[in-house]
Short mmCIF file of the C-alpha atoms (twelve columns), coordinates in Angstrom:
data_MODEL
# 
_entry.id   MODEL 
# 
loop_
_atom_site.group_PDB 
_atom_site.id 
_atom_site.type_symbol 
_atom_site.label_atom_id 
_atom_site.label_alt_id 
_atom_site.label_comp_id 
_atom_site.label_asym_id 
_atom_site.label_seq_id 
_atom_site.Cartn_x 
_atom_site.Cartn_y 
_atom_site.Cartn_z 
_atom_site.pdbx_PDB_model_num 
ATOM 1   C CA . UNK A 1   78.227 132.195 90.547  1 
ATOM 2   C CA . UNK A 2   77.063 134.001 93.748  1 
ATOM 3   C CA . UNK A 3   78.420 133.580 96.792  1 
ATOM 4   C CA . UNK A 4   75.692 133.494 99.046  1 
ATOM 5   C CA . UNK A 5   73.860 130.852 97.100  1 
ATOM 6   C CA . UNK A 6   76.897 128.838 96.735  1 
ATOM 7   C CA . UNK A 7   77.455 128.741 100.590 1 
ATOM 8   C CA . UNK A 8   73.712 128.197 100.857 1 
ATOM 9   C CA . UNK A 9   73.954 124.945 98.493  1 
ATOM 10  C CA . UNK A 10  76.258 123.749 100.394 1 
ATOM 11  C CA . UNK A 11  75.930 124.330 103.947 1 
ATOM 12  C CA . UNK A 12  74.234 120.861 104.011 1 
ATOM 13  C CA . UNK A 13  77.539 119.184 102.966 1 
ATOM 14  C CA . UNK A 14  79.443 117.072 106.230 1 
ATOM 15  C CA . UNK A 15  83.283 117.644 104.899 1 
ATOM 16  C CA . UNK A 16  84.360 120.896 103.760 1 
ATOM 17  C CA . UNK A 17  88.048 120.211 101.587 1 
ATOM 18  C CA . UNK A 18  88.612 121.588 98.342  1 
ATOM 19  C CA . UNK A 19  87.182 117.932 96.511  1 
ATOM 20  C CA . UNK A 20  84.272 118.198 97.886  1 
ATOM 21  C CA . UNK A 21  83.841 121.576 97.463  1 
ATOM 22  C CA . UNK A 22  84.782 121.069 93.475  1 
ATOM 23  C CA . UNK A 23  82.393 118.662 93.166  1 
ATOM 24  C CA . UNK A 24  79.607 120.592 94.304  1 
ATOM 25  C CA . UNK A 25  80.076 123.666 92.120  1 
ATOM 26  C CA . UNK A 26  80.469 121.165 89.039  1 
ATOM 27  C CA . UNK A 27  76.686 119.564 90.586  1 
ATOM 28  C CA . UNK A 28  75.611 123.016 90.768  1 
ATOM 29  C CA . UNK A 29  76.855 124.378 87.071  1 
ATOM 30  C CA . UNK A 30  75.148 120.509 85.838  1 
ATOM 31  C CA . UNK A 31  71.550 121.532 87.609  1 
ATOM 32  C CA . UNK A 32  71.423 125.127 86.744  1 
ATOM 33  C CA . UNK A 33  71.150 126.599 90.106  1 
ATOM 34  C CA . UNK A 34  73.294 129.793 89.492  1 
ATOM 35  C CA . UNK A 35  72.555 133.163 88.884  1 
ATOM 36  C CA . UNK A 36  75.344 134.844 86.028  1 
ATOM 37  C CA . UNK A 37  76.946 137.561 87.981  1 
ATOM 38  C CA . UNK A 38  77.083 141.134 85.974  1 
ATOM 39  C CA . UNK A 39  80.729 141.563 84.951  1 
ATOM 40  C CA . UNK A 40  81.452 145.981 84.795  1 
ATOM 41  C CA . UNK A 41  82.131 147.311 81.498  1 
ATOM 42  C CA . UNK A 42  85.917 148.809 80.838  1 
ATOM 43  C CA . UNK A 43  84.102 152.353 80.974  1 
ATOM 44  C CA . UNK A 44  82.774 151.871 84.452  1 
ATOM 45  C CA . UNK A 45  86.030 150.493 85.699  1 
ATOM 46  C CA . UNK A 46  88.180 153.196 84.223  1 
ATOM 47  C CA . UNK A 47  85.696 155.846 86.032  1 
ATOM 48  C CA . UNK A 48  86.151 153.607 89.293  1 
ATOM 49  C CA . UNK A 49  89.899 154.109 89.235  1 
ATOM 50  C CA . UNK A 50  89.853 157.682 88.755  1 
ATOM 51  C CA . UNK A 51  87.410 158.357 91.773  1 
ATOM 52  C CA . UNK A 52  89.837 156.125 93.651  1 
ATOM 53  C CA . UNK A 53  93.161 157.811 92.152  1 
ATOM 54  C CA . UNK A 54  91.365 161.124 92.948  1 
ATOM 55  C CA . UNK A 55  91.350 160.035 96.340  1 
ATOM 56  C CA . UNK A 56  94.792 158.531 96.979  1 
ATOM 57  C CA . UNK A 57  97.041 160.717 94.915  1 
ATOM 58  C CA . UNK A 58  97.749 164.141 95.734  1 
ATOM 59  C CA . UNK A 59  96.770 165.950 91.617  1 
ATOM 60  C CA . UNK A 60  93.257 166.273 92.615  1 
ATOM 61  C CA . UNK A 61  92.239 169.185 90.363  1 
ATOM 62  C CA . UNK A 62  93.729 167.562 87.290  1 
ATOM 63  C CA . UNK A 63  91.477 164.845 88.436  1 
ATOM 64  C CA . UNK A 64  88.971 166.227 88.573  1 
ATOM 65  C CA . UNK A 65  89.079 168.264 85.025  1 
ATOM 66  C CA . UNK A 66  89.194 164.771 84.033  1 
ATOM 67  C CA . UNK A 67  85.911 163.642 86.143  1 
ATOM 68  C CA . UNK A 68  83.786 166.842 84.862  1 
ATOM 69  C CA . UNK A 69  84.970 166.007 81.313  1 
ATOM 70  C CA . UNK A 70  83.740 162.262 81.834  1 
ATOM 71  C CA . UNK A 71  80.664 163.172 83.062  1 
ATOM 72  C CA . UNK A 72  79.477 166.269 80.366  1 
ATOM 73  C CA . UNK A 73  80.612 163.438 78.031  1 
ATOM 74  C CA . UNK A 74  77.493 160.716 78.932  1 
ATOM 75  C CA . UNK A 75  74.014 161.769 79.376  1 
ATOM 76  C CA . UNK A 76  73.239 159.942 82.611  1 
ATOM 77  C CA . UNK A 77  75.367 161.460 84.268  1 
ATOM 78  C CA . UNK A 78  74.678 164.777 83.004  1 
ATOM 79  C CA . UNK A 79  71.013 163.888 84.119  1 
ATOM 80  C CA . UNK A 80  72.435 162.929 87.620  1 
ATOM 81  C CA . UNK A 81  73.702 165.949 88.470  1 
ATOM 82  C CA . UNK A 82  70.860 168.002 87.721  1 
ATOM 83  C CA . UNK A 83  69.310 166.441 90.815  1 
ATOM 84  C CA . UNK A 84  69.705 169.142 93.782  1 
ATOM 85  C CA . UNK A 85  72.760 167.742 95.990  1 
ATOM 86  C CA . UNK A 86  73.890 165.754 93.673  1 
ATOM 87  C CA . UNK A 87  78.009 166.613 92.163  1 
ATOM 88  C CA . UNK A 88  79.851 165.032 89.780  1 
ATOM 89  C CA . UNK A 89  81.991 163.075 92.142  1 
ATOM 90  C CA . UNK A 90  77.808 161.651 93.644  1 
ATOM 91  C CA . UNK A 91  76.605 160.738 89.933  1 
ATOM 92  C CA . UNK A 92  79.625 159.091 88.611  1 
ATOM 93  C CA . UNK A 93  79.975 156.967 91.583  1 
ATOM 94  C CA . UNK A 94  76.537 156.101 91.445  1 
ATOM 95  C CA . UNK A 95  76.260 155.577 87.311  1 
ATOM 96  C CA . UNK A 96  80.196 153.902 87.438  1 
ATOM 97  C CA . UNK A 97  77.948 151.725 90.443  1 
ATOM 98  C CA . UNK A 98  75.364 150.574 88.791  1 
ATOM 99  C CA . UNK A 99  76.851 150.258 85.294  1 
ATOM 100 C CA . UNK A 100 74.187 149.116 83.495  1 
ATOM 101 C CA . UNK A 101 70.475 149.916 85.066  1 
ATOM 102 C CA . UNK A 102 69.051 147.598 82.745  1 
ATOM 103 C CA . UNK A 103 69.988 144.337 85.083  1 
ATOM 104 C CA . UNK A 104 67.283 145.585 87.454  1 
ATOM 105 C CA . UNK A 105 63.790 144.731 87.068  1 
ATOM 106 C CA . UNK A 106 62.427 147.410 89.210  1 
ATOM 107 C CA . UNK A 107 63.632 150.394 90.696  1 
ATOM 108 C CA . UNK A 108 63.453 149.531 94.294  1 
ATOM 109 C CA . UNK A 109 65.796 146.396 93.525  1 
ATOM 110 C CA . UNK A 110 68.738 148.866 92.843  1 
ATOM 111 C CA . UNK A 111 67.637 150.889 96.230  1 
ATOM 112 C CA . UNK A 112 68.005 147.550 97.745  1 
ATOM 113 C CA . UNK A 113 71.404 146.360 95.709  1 
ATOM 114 C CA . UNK A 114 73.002 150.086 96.995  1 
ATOM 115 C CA . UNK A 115 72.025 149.180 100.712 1 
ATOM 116 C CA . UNK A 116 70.461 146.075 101.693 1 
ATOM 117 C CA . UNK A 117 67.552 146.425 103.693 1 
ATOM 118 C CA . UNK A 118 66.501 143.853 106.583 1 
ATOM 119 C CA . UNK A 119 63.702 141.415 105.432 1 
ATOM 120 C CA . UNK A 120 60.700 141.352 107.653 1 
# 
């Protein structure tokens, strides 16, 4: 379940203890007023820990073999970094990211999932 709509449910609520609190995610779950969150695949995780490792440890070019091998290996990515300023490191941040562009209805919803935008 989301957070925000979660807090949003129950912001009404007098007494905030862990009963109460139960009892209102069970109400919630019973009326249907959740969105299912997108869980990342094992592939997009894996790619997330590298990009961290790559960061934190000091092996970076073995790393990064591994990175540009990841990334000739799907076509997405490949497609990514065709775009002018866009590296390896850029696209498989972006594609490890987003996982699974599919989710989105429209394009401008991942634009606003990347950086969320004020509403007017």
């Amino acid at each position: 379940m989301e957070a925000r709509q979660v807090r949003a449910a129950f912001a009404a609520m007098r007494v905030k203890t862990d009963h109460p609190d139960a009892g209102g995610i069970a109400q919630l779950v019973r009326l249907g007023w959740f969105k299912c969150l997108h869980a990342k695949s094992l592939n997009a995780q894996a790619t997330r820990a590298l990009l961290t490792a790559r960061i934190v440890l000091d092996e970076p070019t073995e790393i990064d073999r591994k990175l540009t091998a990841l990334a000739t290996s799907d076509t997405a990515t490949r497609r990514l970094v065709t775009t002018p300023g866009v590296g390896v490191i850029g696209a498989l941040s972006f594609r490890s990211a987003v996982d699974d562009p599919g989710r989105f209805p429209h394009r401008r919803d991942v634009r606003a999932w990347i950086s969320p935008t004020p509403r007017r």
